[in-house]
C-alpha positions as CSV (number, residue, x, y, z in Angstrom):
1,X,113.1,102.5,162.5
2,X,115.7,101.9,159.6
3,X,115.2,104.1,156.2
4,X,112.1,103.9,154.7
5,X,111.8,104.5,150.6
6,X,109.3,107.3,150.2
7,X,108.8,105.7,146.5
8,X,107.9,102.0,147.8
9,X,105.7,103.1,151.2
10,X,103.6,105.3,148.2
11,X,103.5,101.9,145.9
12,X,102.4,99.8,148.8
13,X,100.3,102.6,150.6
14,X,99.3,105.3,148.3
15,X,100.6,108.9,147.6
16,X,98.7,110.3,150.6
17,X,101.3,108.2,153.6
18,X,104.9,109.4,154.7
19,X,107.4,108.0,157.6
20,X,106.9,110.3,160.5
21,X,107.8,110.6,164.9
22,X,105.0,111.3,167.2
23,X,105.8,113.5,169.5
24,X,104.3,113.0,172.3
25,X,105.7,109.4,172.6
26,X,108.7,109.1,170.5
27,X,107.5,106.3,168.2
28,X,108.3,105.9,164.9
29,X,105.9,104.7,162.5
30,X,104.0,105.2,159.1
31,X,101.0,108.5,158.8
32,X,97.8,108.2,156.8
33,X,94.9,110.2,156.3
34,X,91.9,109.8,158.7
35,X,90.2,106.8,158.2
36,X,86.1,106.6,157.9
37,X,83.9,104.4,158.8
38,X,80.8,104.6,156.2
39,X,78.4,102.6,158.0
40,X,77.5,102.4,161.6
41,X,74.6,102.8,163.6
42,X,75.8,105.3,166.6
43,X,73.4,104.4,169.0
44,X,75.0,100.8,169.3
45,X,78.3,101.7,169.7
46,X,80.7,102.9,172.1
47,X,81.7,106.7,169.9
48,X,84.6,107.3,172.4
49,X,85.9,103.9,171.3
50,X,86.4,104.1,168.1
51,X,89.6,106.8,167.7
52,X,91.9,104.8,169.6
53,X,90.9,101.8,167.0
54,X,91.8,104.0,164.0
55,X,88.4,105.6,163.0
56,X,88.2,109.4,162.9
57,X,85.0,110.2,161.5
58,X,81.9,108.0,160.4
59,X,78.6,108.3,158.8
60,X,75.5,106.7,160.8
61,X,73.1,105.1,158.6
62,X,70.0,105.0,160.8
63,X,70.1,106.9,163.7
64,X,67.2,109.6,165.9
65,X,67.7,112.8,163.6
66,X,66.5,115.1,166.9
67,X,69.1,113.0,168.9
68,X,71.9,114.2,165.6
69,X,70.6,117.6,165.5
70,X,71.5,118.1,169.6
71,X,74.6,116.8,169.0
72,X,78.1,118.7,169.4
73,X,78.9,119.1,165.9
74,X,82.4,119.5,166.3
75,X,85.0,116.3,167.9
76,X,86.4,113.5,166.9
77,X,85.1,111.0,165.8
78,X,83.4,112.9,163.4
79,X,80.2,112.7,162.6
80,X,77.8,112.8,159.4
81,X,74.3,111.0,159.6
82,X,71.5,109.8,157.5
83,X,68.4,110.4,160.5
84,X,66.2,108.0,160.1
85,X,65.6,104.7,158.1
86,X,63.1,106.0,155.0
87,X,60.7,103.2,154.8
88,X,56.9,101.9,154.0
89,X,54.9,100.6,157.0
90,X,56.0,98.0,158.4
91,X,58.7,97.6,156.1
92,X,62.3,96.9,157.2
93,X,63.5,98.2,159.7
94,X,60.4,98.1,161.3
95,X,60.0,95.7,164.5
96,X,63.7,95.1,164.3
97,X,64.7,95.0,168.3
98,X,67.8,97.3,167.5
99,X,65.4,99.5,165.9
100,X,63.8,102.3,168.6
101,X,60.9,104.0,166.7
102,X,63.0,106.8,166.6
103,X,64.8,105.9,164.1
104,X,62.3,104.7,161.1
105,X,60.3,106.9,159.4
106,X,57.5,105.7,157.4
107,X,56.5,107.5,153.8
108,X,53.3,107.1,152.7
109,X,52.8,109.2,149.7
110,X,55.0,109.8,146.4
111,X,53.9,113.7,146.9
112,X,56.4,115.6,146.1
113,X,54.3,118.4,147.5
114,X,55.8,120.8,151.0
115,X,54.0,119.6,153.9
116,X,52.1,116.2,153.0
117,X,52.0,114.5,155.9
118,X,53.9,111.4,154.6
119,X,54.6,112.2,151.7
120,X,57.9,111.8,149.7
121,X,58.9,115.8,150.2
122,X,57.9,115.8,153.2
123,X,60.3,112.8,154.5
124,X,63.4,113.8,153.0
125,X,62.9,117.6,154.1
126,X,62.3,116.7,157.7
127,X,65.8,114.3,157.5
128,X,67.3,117.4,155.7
129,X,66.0,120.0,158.2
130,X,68.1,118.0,160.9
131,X,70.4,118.3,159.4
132,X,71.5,115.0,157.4
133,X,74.0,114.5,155.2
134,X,72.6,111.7,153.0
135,X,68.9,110.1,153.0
136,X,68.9,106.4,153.8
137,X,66.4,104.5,152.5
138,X,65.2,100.5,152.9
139,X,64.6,98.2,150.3
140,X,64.7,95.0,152.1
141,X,61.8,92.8,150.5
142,X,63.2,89.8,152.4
143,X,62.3,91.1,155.6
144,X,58.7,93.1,154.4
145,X,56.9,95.5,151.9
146,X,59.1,97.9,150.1
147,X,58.3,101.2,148.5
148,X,56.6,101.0,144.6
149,X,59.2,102.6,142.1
150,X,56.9,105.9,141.9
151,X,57.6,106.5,145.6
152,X,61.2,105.6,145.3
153,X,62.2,107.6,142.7
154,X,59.9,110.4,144.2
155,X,62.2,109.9,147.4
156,X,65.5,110.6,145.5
157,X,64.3,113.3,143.4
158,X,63.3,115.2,146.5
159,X,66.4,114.2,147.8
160,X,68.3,115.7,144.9
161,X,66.3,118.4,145.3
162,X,68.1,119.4,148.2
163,X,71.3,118.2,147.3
164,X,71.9,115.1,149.4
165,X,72.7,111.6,148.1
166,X,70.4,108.6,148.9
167,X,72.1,105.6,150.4
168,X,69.9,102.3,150.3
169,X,69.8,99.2,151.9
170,X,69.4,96.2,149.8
171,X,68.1,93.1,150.4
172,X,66.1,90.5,148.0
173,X,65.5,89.5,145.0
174,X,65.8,92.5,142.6
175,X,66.5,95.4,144.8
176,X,69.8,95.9,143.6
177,X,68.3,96.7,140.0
178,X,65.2,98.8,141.7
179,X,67.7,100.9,143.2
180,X,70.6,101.6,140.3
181,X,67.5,101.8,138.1
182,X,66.6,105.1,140.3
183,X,69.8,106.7,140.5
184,X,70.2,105.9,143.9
185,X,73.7,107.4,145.2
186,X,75.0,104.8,146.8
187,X,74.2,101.1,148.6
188,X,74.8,100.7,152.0
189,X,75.9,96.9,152.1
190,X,77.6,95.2,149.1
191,X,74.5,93.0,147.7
192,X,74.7,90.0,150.0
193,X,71.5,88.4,148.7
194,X,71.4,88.3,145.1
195,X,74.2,87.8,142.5
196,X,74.5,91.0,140.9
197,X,75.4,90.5,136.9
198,X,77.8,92.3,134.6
199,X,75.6,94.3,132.8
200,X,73.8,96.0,136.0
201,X,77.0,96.3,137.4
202,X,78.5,98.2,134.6
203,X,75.2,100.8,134.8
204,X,76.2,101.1,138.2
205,X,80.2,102.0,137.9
206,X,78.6,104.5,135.0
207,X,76.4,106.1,137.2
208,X,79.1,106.7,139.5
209,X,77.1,105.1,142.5
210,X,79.1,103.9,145.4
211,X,78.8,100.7,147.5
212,X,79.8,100.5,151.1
213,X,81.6,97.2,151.7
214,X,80.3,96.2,154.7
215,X,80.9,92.6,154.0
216,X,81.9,91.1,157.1
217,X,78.6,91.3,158.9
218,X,77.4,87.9,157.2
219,X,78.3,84.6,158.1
220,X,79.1,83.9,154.7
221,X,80.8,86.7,153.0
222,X,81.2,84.7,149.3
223,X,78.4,86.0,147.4
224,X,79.1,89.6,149.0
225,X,83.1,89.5,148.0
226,X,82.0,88.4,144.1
227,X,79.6,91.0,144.1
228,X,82.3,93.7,145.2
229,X,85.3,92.4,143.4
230,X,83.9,92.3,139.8
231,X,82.3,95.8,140.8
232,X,85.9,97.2,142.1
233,X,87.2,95.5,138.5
234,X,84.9,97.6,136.6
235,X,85.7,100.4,138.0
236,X,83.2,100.9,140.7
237,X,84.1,103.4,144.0
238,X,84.3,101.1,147.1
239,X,84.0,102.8,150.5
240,X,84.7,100.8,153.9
241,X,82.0,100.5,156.2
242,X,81.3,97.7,158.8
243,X,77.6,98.3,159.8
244,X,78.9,98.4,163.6
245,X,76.1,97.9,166.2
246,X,75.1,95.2,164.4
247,X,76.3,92.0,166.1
248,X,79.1,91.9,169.0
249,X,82.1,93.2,167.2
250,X,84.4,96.0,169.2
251,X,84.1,99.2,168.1
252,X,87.2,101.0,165.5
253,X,88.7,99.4,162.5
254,X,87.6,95.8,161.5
255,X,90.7,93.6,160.6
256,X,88.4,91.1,159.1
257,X,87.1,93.5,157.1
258,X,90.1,94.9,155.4
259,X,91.0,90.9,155.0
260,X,88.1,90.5,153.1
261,X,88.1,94.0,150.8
262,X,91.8,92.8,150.1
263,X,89.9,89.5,149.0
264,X,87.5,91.0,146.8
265,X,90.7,93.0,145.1
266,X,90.9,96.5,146.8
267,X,94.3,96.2,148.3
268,X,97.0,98.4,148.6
269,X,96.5,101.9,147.7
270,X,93.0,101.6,146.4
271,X,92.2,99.9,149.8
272,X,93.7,103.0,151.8
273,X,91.1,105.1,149.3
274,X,88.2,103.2,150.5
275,X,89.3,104.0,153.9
276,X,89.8,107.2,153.5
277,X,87.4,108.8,151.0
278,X,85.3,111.8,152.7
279,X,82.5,110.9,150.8
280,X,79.6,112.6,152.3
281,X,81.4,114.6,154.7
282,X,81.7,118.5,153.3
283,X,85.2,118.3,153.8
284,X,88.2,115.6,155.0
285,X,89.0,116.0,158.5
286,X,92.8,117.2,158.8
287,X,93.2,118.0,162.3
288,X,94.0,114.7,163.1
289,X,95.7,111.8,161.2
290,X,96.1,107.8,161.0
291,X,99.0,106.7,163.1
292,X,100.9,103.3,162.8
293,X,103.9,103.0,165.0
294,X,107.0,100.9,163.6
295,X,108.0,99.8,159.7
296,X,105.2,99.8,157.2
297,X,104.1,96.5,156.0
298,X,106.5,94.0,153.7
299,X,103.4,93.4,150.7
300,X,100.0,94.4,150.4
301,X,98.7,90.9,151.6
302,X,100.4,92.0,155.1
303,X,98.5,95.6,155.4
304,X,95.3,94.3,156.5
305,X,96.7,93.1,160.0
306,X,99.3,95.9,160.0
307,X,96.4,98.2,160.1
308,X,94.9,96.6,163.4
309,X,97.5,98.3,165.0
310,X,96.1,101.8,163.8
311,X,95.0,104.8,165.8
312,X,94.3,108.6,165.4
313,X,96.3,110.8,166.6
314,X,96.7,114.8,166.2
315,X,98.1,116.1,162.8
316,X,100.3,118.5,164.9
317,X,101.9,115.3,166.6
318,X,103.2,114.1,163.9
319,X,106.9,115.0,162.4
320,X,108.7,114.3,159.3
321,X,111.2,110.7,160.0
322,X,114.5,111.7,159.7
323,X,116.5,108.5,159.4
């Protein structure tokens, strides 16, 4: 690989990415943090597949919390979990044929008392117990009934409470607002349904929340990539996610995806933070690394499909590129 200037790879890629030799093989090629996937649904994808496709650690968003709490806690990919869907009966997810019981919980009750059966305390403490890293929670009034505002905003307090973040699903007609107007955390898609104005967009960049991108898994991504690139304008935390299990797409990074966050205006560095962001694991993984043999990319609009050709590889692997 001919010389590569530290000072443009850091322009084009962020300050976090350095020329470097495997090892093990020889190659030459281009190091990055371990990339994150911050939506998937484990049980509907191959794990095992998604290192060699450039994913090192992911958070499932609707998964069996007993199945979570079994689980080898330590391996790559990396994993940090929701549990369960949060929901009202027969509210989304409910019914869904990719939804096993398992994996929907239904709150009945805004209690925010210990040990109501039901009740909002009682929910988050059992996803908590098993040890989840966020609380996921539907609002999806296209699909069914959605929790009232006093049981939502019960739900997050608890969730608070014990220090996790609530990530929602939204879906309809106003859910957008009903959850920024709760101080929900984060959203697990981009709003796909609803055109999201300025002014609740700018309440949401305030409060900090984060939206998951996600915005691949519609047919029509338009409304999804307005939506996202007027909220990365104003400032707003963007985080890649894909929703994986949900449709036939292979399992590790999403070209498509990237193509469309570079669409919607994350590119370049700020596109490699979206990627990378440990955002809700406790810590970044650093044992391993991203991987791209051969030059880096000539622009931004080329980094996308560059990327495709990511995988994860031990940080140990990895040398300095001495031209």
């Amino acid at each position: 690989m001919t010389h590569v200037d530290p000072e443009r790879l850091k322009a084009l890629l962020g300050t976090r990415v350095s020329a470097c030799r495997r090892a093990l093989t020889g190659q030459e090629g281009i190091a990055l943090p371990s990339f994150i996937d911050h939506h998937l649904h484990l049980h509907l994808v191959n794990e095992h597949a998604l290192p060699a496709r450039g994913i090192a650690a992911a958070l499932d968003l609707g998964g069996d919390p007993a199945y979570f709490a079994r689980r080898p806690k330590r391996g790559i990919p990396q994993i940090a979990y929701a549990g369960a869907f949060l929901t009202v009966p027969g509210g989304y997810p409910t019914f869904q044929p990719w939804a096993p019981a398992q994996i929907v919980h239904m709150v009945t009750s805004p209690s925010t008392d210990p040990g109501v059966a039901g009740g909002a305390r009682t929910s988050v403490d059992e996803m908590a117990d098993a040890g989840a890293s966020v609380i996921k929670v539907a609002l999806n009034s296209a699909a069914g009934p959605v929790f009232d505002r006093s049981t939502l905003h019960a739900i997050i307090a608890a969730a608070h409470t014990r220090r996790l973040p609530v990530v929602v699903h939204v879906e309809g007609e106003g859910m957008t607002r009903m959850a920024v107007d709760a101080a929900a955390d984060a959203l697990a898609h981009t709003p796909f349904s609803e055109h999201v104005d300025d002014d609740l967009i700018a309440t949401a960049v305030a409060a900090g929340q984060r939206w998951i991108s996600t915005l691949t898994i519609n047919d029509d991504p338009s409304l999804a990539i307005e939506n996202l690139s007027r909220f990365a304008a104003a400032g707003g935390t963007v985080l890649y996610g894909t929703d994986l299990g949900n449709g036939p797409r292979h399992a590790g990074l999403l070209v498509e995806e990237l193509q469309a966050l570079h669409t919607a205006g994350v590119r370049g560095p700020a596109l490699i933070d979206a990627l990378t962001d440990p955002w809700p694991l406790a810590r970044p993984e650093t044992a391993v690394a991203t991987f791209v043999a051969g030059p880096p990319p000539a622009d931004e609009g080329e980094i996308p499909e560059w990327l495709g050709a990511a995988t994860v590889v031990p940080t140990e692997e990895l040398t300095p590129h001495e031209p």
